[in-house]
N, C-alpha and C positions, 0 to 999 in steps of 0.2 A: 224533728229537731233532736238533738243530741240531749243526752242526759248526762252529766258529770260523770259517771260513771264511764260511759259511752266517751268522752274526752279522755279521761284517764289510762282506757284502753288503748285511744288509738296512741296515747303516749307513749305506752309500752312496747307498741307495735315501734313505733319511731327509735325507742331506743335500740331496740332489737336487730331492728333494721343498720341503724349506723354502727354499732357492736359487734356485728356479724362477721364483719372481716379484719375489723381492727376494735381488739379491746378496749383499747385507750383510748377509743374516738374523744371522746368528751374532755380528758386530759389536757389535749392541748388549749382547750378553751381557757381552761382554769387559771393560765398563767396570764392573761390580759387580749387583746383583741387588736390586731393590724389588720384592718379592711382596706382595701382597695378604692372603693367607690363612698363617696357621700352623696345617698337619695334623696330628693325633694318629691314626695308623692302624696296623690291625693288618699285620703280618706274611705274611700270606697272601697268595699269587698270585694270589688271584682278584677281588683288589681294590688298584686303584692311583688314585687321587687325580687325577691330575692328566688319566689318561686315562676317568674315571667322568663328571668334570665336563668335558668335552672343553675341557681347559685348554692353556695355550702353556707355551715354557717360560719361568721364572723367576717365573709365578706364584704358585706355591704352595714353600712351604718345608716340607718333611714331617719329620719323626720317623716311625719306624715301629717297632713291639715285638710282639710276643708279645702277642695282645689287648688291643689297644690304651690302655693304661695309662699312666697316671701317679702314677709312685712314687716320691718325695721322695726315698729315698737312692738313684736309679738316675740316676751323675752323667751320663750321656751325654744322656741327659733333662730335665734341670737347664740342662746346657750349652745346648740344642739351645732349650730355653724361653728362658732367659738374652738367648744372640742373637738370636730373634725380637723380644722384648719392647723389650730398650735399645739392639741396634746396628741393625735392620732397622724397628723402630717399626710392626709389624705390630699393625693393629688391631681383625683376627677371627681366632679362633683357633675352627676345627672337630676334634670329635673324633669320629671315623667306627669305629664296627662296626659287624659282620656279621652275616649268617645262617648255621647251620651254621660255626660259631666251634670249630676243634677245643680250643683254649686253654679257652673258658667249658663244651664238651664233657666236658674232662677234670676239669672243677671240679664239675661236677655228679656225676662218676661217683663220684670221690673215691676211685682205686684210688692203688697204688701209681705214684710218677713216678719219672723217673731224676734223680738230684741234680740235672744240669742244668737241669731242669726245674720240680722239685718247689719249689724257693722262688718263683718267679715266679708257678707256679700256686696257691700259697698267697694269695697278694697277690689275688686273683680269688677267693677263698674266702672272704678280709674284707673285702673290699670288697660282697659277694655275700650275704647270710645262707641258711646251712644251709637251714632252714623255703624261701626261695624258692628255691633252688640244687636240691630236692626237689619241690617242689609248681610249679613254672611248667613252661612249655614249655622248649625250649634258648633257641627265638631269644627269647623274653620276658627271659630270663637274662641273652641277648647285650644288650639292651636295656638294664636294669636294668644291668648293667656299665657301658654308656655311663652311666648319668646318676651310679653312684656317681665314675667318673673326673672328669665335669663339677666336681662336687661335692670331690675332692680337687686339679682343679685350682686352684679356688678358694682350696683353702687353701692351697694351695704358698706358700714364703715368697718365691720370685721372683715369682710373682705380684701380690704383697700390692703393695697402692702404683697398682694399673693396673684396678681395681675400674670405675670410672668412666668410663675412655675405651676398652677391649678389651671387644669383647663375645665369649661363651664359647656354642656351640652344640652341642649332641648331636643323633648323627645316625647310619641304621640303613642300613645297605646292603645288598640282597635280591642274593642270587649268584643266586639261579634264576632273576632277573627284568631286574637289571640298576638295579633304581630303587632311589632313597635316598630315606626317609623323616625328617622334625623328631620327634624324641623329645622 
């Protein structure tokens, strides 16, 4: 494991890196952020967005949760759609799971969660039906997830209104493999 130090380095190595051939990399950041893409991704380490799609920075605006979900009363989520939509005018919006999803994992097992948990994984549970949460695979699950979240993002009420000019894409990201898949 890394030691503070040990990050700090590698930070300098990073600046280093994108300085190397233009001074003023960072410069442009400075003046405000037009991303291309708004991410809906899960939470898991072993998927980051911006470095799956070997992206720069400020192209992608993420959200990131708990299997990668979108839940109407989860205002951080709201917010996070909100500014994409009306002050960024991002006009695709990706939503990326996984394979081996511990989140859609624990929805298929349907044991016991710990409070912190247990409501979020509900939300994967209606979104999911019993009958496939039982009878598919995990990552057919993981899959199915993505397209029920496509499906409520649609209806989100900050959505509603942008039907026409955003388009909304589901997408499977293989951890063993490294490759993303169009759901």
């Amino acid at each position: 494991m890394d030691t503070m130090e040990d990050l700090l380095r590698r930070n300098q190595q990073f600046v280093q890196e994108k300085t190397s051939g233009m001074a003023d990399y960072f410069q442009r950041f400075s003046d405000g952020q037009s991303p291309d893409y708004f991410v809906i991704s899960c939470s898991d380490s072993r998927i980051n967005p911006a470095v799956t799609f070997m992206g720069d920075l400020g192209e992608f605006f993420v959200h990131r949760n708990v299997g990668n979900q979108v839940v109407e009363s989860d205002q951080s989520f709201t917010a996070a759609l909100f500014y994409a939509l009306n002050v960024l005018n991002i006009k695709k919006i990706l939503i990326i799971g996984h394979t081996n999803c511990g989140a859609i994992n624990a929805a298929c097992q349907g044991n016991a969660l710990p409070k912190e948990l247990s409501p979020w994984i509900e939300n994967i549970e209606k979104a999911v039906s019993e009958e496939e949460r039982k009878s598919l695979q995990i990552d057919d699950v993981s899959k199915r997830n993505v397209q029920a979240q496509v499906e409520n993002l649609k209806k989100h009420p900050v959505y509603q209104g942008h039907e026409d000019s955003v388009t909304v894409q589901g997408l499977i990201y293989d951890v063993g493999s490294g490759k993303i898949d169009i759901i």
